[in-house]
N, C-alpha and C positions, 0 to 999 in steps of 0.2 A: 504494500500500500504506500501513496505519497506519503509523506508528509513534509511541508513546507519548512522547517526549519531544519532541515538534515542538511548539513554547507556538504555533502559528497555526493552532488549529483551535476552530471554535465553540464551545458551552456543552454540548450535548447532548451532542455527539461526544466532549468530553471527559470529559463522565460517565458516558459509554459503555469509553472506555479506563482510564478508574482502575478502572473493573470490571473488567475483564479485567485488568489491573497485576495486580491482589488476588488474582485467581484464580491467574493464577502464582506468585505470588511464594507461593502457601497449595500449590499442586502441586508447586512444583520448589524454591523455597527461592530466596536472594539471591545465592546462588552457582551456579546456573546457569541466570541470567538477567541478562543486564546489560544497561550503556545503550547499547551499540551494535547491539541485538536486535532483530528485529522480530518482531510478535503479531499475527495476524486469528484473527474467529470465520469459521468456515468451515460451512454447510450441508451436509443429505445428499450432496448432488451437486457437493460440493468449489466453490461460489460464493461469495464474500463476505455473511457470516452479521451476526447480532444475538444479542447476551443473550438473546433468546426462541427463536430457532430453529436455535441454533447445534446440530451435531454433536459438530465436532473445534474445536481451536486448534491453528493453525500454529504454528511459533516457525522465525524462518532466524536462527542465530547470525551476530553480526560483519557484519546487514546492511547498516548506514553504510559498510561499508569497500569498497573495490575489490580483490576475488579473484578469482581463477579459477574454487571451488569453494566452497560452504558449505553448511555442515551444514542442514539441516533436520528439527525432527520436527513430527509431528502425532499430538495427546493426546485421549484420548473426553472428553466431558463430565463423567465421576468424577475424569480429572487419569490416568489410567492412561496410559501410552505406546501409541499404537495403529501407530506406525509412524515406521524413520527412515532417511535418506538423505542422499544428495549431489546439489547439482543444480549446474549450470554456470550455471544462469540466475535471477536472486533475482527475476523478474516474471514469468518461465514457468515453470514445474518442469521442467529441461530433465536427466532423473536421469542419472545417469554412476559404475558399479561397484554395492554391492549396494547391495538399497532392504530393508532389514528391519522382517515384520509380524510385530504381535502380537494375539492374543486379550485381550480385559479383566482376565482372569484374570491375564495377565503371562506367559502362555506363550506361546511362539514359532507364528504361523502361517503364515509361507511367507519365504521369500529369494526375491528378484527381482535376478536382475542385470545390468545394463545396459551399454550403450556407443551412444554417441550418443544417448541417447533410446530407443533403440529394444532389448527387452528381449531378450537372446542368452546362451547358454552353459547354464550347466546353473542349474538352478532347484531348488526345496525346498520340501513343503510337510509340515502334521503338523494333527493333529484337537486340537480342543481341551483334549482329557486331557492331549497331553506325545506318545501315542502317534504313529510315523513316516505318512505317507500317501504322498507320491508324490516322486520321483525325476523329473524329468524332462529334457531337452537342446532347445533352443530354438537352430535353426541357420537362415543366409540363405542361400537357393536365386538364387545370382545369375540364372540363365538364366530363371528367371520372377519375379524382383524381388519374392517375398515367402520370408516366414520359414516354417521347416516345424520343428511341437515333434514330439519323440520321446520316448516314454513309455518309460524305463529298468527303474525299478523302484517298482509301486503295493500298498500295502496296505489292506485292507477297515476298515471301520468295527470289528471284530470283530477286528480285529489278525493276519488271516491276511491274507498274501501272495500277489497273485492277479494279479501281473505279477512274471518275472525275467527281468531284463536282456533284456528288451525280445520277452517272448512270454508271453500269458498273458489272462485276462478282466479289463474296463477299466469303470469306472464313472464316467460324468464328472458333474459337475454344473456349470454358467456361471450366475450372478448377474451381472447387469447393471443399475445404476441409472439408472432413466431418467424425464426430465422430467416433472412432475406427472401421473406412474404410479405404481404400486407396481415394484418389478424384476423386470427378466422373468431367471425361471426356466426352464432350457433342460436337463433331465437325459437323459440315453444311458446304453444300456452295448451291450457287445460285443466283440469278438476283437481283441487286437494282436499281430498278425507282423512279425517284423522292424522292430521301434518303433513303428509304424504301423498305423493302423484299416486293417482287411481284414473281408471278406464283409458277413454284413446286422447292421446294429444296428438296438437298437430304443428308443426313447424318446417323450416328452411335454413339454409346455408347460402347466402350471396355469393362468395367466393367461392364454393364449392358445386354452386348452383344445382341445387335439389329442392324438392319438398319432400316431407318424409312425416310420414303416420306410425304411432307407437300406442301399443296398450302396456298398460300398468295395472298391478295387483299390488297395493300396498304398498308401493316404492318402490318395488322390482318390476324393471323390464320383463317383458314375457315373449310380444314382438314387435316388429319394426317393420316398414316397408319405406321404402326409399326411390325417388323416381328422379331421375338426371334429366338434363336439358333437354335428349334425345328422347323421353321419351321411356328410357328403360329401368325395369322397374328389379329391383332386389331387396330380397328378404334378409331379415336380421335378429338377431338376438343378444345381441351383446353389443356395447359402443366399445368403442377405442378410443383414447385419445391421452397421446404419451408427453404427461408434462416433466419441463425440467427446469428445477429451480438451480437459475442463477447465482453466482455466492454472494448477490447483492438483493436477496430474496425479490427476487421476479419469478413469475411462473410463464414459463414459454411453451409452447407445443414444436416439435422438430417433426411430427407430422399427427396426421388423424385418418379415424376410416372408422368400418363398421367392420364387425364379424360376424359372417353368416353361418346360416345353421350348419355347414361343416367343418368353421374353424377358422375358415378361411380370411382375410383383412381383405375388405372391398375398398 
């Protein structure tokens, strides 16, 4: 990792970090940034950036030192805060309790909260007016060693209410940033009974260009049918979709598909 007060790095590199200095200390001010700080430009896809293609700026307070825990945020390119947390680990983003986002605007868009890394309990998200969007509970299903979220309470784009406590019609949309693609775009909607997708949902993929119909029992897939541009239509059972988290905790997909009823990745 940079950091800005190390005198044993090249000429370039250090013209590259007094940029970034500037740009902090013009966002946040000399008081909260200091010299046991550390700063990278960070890319869409949360990788070790440049003055030219940066996104975000990291910043993990109190780097130099040996903690348990330390704060990290990461700022858009305007200096606006776009997100801040705790991670356990200053070389992995390893988060632990909430991770809070925000819009550019400076309004709040989702609470994430963690334990172990791994993101559990109840969640929070809101549209970028201020208005509430979703409610959700993110629990671990030991007996099959993944996590299952439950949809509490969601409201429409229009500010009506169209989940309560956990019964009612669900609109999802998944953004996922992936490797020199655009992000794939994954939107549904459909019924949730007792927290969870139940009967047929229906949605599409822009970038992928399908629509595709799914029944549900209880939160489990059961199937799928899937119809591309052309026209042709396949059967499914199972999604795919292989995320991988950046060690600047991004979740990326390096690709996606469906698996039909013989195993196979469509």
């Amino acid at each position: 990792m940079l950091n800005y007060f190390n005198s044993k790095i090249n000429a370039p590199l250090k013209i590259q970090i007094s940029t970034l200095f500037l740009l902090l200390i013009s966002f946040l001010g000399h008081s909260q940034f200091g010299p046991n700080d550390d700063a990278v430009y960070l890319d869409s896809l949360g990788n070790l950036g440049n003055e030219d293609n940066y996104k975000f700026i990291r910043v993990i307070k109190d780097f130099s030192e040996k903690n348990e825990l330390y704060e990290v945020s990461f700022f858009y390119r305007s200096g606006k805060l776009e997100r801040r947390g705790t991670t356990s680990n200053k070389y992995f983003m390893t988060f632990e309790g909430p991770c809070i986002y925000f819009y550019e605007n400076g309004n709040r868009k989702k609470i994430e909260n963690y334990s172990e890394n791994r993101i559990l309990g109840k969640q929070f998200e809101w549209y970028e007016n201020g208005n509430t969007k979703l409610e959700s509970e993110v629990v671990f299903d030991k007996k099959t060693n993944s996590t299952i979220t439950k949809i509490v309470h969601y409201w429409n784009s229009n500010n009506e209410q169209k989940v309560i406590a956990g019964e009612g019609e669900y609109e999802e949309t998944e953004t996922y940033p992936r490797i020199n693609k655009k992000p794939l775009v994954i939107s549904s909607k459909g019924r949730i009974k007792n927290f969870v997708k139940e009967g047929t949902w229906t949605g599409n993929s822009p970038q992928k260009k399908f629509n595709f119909t799914e029944e549900f029992s209880n939160g489990k897939l059961i199937s799928g049918t899937r119809i591309d541009s052309l026209g042709v239509e396949t059967k499914y059972n199972e999604i795919e979709i292989k995320p991988k988290v950046t060690p600047n905790g991004f979740v990326v997909v390096e690709g996606s598909g469906l698996i039909d009823e013989e195993g196979t990745v469509v």
